[in-house]
C-alpha positions as a printed Julia matrix, in Angstrom:
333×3 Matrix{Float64}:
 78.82  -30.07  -64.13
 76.2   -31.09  -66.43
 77.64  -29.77  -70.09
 79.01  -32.91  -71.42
 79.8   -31.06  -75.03
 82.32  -28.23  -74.71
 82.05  -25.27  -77.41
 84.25  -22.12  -76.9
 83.4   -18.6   -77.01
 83.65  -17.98  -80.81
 80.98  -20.57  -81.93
 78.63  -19.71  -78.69
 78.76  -16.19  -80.36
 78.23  -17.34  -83.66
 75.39  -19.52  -82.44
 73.25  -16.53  -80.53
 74.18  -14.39  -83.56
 71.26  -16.29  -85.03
 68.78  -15.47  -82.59
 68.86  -11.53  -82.85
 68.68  -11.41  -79.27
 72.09   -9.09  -79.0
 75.4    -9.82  -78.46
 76.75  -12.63  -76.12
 78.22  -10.87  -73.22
 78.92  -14.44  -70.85
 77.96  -18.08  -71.09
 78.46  -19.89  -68.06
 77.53  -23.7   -67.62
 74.51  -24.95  -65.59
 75.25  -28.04  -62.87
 72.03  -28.8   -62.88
 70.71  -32.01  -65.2
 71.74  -35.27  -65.87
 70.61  -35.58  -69.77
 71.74  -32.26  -71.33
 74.53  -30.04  -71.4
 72.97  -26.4   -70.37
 74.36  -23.18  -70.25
 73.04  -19.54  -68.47
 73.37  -16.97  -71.67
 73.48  -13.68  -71.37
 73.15  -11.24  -74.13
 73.48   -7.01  -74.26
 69.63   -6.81  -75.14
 67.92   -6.89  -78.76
 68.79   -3.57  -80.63
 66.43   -1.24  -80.26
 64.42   -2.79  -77.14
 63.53   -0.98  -74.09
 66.67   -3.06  -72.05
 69.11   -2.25  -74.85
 68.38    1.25  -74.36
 68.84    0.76  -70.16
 72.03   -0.87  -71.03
 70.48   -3.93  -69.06
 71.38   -6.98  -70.24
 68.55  -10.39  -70.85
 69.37  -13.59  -69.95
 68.55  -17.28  -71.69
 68.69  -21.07  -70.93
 71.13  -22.66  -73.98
 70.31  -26.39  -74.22
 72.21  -29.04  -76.1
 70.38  -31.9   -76.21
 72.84  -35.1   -75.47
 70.73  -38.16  -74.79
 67.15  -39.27  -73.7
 65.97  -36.98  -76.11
 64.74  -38.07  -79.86
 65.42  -35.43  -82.18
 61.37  -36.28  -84.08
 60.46  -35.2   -80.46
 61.31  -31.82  -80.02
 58.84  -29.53  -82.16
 56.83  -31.09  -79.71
 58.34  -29.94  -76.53
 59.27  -26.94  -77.99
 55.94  -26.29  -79.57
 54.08  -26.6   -76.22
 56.02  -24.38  -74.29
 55.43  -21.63  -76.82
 51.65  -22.82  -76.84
 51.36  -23.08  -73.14
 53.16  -19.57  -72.68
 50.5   -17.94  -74.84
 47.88  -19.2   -73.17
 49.6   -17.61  -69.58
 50.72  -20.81  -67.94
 54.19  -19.78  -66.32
 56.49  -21.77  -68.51
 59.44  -20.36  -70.64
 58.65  -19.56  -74.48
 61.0   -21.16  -76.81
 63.54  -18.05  -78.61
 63.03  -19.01  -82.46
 65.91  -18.06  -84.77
 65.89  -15.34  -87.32
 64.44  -18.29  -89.56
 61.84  -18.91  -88.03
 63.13  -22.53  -86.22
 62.86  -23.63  -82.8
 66.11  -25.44  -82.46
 69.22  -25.55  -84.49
 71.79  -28.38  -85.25
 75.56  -27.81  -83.87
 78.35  -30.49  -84.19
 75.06  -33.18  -85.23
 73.41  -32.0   -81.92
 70.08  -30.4   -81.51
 70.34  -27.04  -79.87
 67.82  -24.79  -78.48
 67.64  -21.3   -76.7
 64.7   -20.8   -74.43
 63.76  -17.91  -72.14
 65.03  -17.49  -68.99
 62.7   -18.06  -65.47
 63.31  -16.23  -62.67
 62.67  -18.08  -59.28
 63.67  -20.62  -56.91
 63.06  -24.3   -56.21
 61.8   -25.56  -52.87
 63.59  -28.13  -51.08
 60.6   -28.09  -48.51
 57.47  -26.93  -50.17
 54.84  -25.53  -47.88
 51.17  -26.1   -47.84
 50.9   -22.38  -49.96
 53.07  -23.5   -52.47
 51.72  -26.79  -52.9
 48.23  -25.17  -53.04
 49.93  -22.68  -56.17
 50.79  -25.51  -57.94
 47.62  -27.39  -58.17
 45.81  -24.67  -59.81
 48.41  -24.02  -61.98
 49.14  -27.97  -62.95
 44.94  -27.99  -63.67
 45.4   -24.17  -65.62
 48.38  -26.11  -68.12
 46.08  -29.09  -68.25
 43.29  -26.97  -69.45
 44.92  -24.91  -71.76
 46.86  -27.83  -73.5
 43.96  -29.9   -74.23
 43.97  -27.96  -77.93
 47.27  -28.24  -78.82
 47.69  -30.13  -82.04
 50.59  -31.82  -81.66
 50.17  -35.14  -78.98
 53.48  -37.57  -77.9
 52.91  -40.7   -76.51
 54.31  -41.78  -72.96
 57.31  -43.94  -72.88
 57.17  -44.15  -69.02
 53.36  -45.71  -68.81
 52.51  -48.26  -66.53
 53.58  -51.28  -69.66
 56.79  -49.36  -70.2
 57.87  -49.49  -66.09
 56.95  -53.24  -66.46
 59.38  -53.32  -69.14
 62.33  -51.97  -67.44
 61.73  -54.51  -64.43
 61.59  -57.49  -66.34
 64.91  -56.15  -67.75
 66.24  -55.53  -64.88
 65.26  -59.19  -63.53
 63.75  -60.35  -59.95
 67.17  -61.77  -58.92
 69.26  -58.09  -59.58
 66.41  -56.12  -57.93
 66.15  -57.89  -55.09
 69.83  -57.76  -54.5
 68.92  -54.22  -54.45
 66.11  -55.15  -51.79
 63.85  -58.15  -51.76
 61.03  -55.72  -51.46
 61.72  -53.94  -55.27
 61.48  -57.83  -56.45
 58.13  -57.9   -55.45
 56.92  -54.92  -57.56
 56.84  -56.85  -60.26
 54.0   -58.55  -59.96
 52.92  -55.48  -58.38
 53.67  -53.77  -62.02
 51.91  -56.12  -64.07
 48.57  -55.34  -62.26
 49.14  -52.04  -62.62
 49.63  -52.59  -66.1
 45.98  -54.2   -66.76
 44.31  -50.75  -65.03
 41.86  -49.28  -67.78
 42.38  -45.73  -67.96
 40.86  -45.65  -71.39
 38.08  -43.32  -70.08
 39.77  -40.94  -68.17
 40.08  -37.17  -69.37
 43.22  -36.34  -71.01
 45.44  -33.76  -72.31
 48.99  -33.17  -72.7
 51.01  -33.56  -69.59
 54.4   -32.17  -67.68
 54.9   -35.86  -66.24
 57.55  -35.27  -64.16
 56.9   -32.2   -62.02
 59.4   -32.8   -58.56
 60.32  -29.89  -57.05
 63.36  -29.01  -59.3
 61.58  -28.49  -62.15
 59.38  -25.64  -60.63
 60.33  -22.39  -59.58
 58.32  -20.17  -57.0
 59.18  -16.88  -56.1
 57.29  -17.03  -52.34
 54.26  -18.55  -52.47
 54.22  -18.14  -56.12
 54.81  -20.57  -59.05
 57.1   -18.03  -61.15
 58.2   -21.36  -63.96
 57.64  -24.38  -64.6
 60.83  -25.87  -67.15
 62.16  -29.03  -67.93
 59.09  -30.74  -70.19
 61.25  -33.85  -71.19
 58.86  -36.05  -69.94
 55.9   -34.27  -71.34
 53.15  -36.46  -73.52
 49.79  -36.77  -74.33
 47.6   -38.97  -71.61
 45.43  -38.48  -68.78
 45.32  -35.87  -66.84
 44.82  -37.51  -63.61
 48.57  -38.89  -63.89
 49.91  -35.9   -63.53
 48.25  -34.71  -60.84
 49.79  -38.48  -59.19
 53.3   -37.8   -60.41
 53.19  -33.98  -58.46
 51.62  -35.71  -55.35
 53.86  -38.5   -55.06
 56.58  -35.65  -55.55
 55.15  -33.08  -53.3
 53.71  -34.35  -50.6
 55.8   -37.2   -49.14
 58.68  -36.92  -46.09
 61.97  -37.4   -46.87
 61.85  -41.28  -46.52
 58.59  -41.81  -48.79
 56.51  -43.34  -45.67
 54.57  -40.28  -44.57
 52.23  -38.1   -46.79
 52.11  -34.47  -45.17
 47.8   -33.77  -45.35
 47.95  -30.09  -45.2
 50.46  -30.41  -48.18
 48.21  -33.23  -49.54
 45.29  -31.49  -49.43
 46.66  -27.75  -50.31
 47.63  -29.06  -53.98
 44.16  -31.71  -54.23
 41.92  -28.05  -53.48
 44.11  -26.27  -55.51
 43.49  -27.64  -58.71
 40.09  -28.46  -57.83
 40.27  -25.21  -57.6
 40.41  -24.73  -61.27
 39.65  -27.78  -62.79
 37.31  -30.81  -60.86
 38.29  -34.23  -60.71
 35.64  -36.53  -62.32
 34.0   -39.32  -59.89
 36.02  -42.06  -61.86
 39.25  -39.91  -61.51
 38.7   -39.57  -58.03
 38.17  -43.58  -57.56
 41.31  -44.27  -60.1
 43.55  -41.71  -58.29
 45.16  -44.46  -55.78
 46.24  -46.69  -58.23
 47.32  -44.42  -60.56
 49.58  -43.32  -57.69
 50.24  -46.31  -56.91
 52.03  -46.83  -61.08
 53.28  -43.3   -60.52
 55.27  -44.34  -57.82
 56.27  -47.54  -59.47
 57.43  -45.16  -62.55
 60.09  -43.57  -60.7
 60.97  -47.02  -58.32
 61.97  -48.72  -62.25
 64.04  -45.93  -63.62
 65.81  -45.47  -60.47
 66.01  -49.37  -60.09
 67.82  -49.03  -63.43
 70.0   -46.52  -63.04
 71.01  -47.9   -59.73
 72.02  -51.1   -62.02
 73.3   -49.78  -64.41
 75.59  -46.99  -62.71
 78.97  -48.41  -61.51
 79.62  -48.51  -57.47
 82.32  -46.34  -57.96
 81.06  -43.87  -60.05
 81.62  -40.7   -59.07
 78.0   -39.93  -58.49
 75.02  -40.54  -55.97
 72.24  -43.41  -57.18
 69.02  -42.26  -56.13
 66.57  -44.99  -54.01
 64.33  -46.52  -55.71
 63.36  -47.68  -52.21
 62.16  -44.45  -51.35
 59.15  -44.92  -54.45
 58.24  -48.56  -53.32
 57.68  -47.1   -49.7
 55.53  -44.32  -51.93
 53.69  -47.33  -53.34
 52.78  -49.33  -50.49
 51.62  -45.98  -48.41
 49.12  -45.38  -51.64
 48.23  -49.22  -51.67
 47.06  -49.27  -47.82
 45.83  -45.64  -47.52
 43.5   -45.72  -50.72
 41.46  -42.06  -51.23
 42.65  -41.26  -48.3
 45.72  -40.01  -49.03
 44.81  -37.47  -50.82
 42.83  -35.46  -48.18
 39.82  -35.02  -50.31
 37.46  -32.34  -49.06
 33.98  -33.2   -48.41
């Protein structure tokens, strides 16, 4: 279960007693997340409010922030999803405390309460859903472009060529001598000028698990961890990459493929040199994920009592982007 900091009943109650959203009724810890420790709140209702007087209770996401997370970064976070939510994108809003502050500290830990989404994650997105999620990845792009605050990327294409060269060509090919060879592969990707592409601020890491649907419906998007200020087009690689692959990372699904391309062309369109950058931006996308999972897989003892995730599966994602080209996204004519 992912709540690596235990705190009993008495302070949880003291710590939503700051909130004013009611009185804690149950806390029960989330298994979901690798970072955080997480809990499912659930509070009587705010005095006075409409589901007080139903006797209905609300429910909220509690968040202790652990690791991966610097403590400078999170009136960022926190500020976009409030910014986001007021411009209609379907994210949570943060729950601010009766002072006015978007996260407290608890035990030296940064804490914050955030409204709960309803919904479910796919584990085998259709062509509908994909096609939801393209116009509402281009509606967040759009409306984030004015918020004030920016973050910059610690997972860009120099920063995955970092954690190979840490990792070393002799331990990642002892994973497989393929992953050895996207080094090289990374430093190219590296040297790509982006510098002109449109940008905005950015979800970076939308898989699956971090969006809920409720049918065909994107109902939340949560989990901005990853979230910085960079082009736009990345994100729209990241969610691809994510989205629209088989289970092995060798086969792109087209209808998928081209669902979530016409969907957010749908509400935003791609720029010619987005279009003619999209492949190899995929292509460092893919290399993103094939690095952090290299390093975790490294880094994670063989008989820890967890699953390593492939990084294989990422370097298959590259090499179908590096031999496809535009193709692989299905463009429509």
């Amino acid at each position: 279960m992912a709540v690596y900091t235990h705190l009993g009943a008495e302070q949880l109650g003291e710590l939503i007693a700051h909130y004013g959203v009611g009185e804690l009724i149950s806390a029960k810890g989330i298994a979901e997340g690798v970072s955080n420790s997480n809990w499912l709140i659930e509070t009587d209702g705010v005095p006075g409010s409409r589901t007080r007087k139903l006797g209905q209770s609300e429910r909220f996401i509690l968040t202790m922030y652990e690791r991966r997370i610097e403590l400078d970064d999170l009136p960022y976070f926190l500020g976009l999803l409030d910014h986001l939510a007021a411009s209609d994108c379907p994210v949570p809003r943060t729950i601010h405390d009766r002072d006015g502050a978007s996260f407290r500290i608890v035990d030296g830990k940064a804490v914050a309460l955030i409204e709960f989404m309803p919904g479910i994650s796919p584990t085998r997105p259709s062509s509908q859903q994909a096609r939801a999620l393209g116009s509402v990845l281009a509606k967040l792009h759009r409306a984030s472009q004015d918020f004030k605050l920016t973050r910059k990327t610690t997972m860009g294409p120099a920063d995955v060529l970092g954690i190979f060269e840490n990792c070393g060509e002799d331990r990642l090919a002892a994973i497989d001598p393929d992953l050895a060879e996207m080094l090289e592969a990374s430093r190219m990707l590296a040297a790509l000028d982006t510098s002109g592409l449109p940008r905005s601020n950015i979800h970076a890491d939308l898989f699956p698990d971090n969006v809920l649907m409720l049918g065909y419906r994107v109902a939340g998007l949560i989990d901005f961890y990853f979230a910085c200020t960079d082009i736009m087009v990345y994100d729209l690689a990241v969610t691809h990459a994510a989205w629209c692959f088989d289970q092995t990372g060798r086969y792109i699904d087209p209808q998928r493929s081209k669902a979530l391309i016409e969907g957010y062309q749908s509400v935003r369109e791609l720029t010619a040199e987005e279009r003619d950058l999209l492949p190899q931006v995929a292509q460092a996308a893919s290399l993103r994920f094939a690095a952090s999972r290299a390093e975790d897989w490294l880094s994670t003892p063989e008989d820890a009592l967890v699953t390593r995730k492939n990084p294989m599966e990422f370097v298959r994602r590259y090499h179908t982007y590096a031999e496809a080209g535009a193709a692989a996204f299905a463009f429509a004519d």
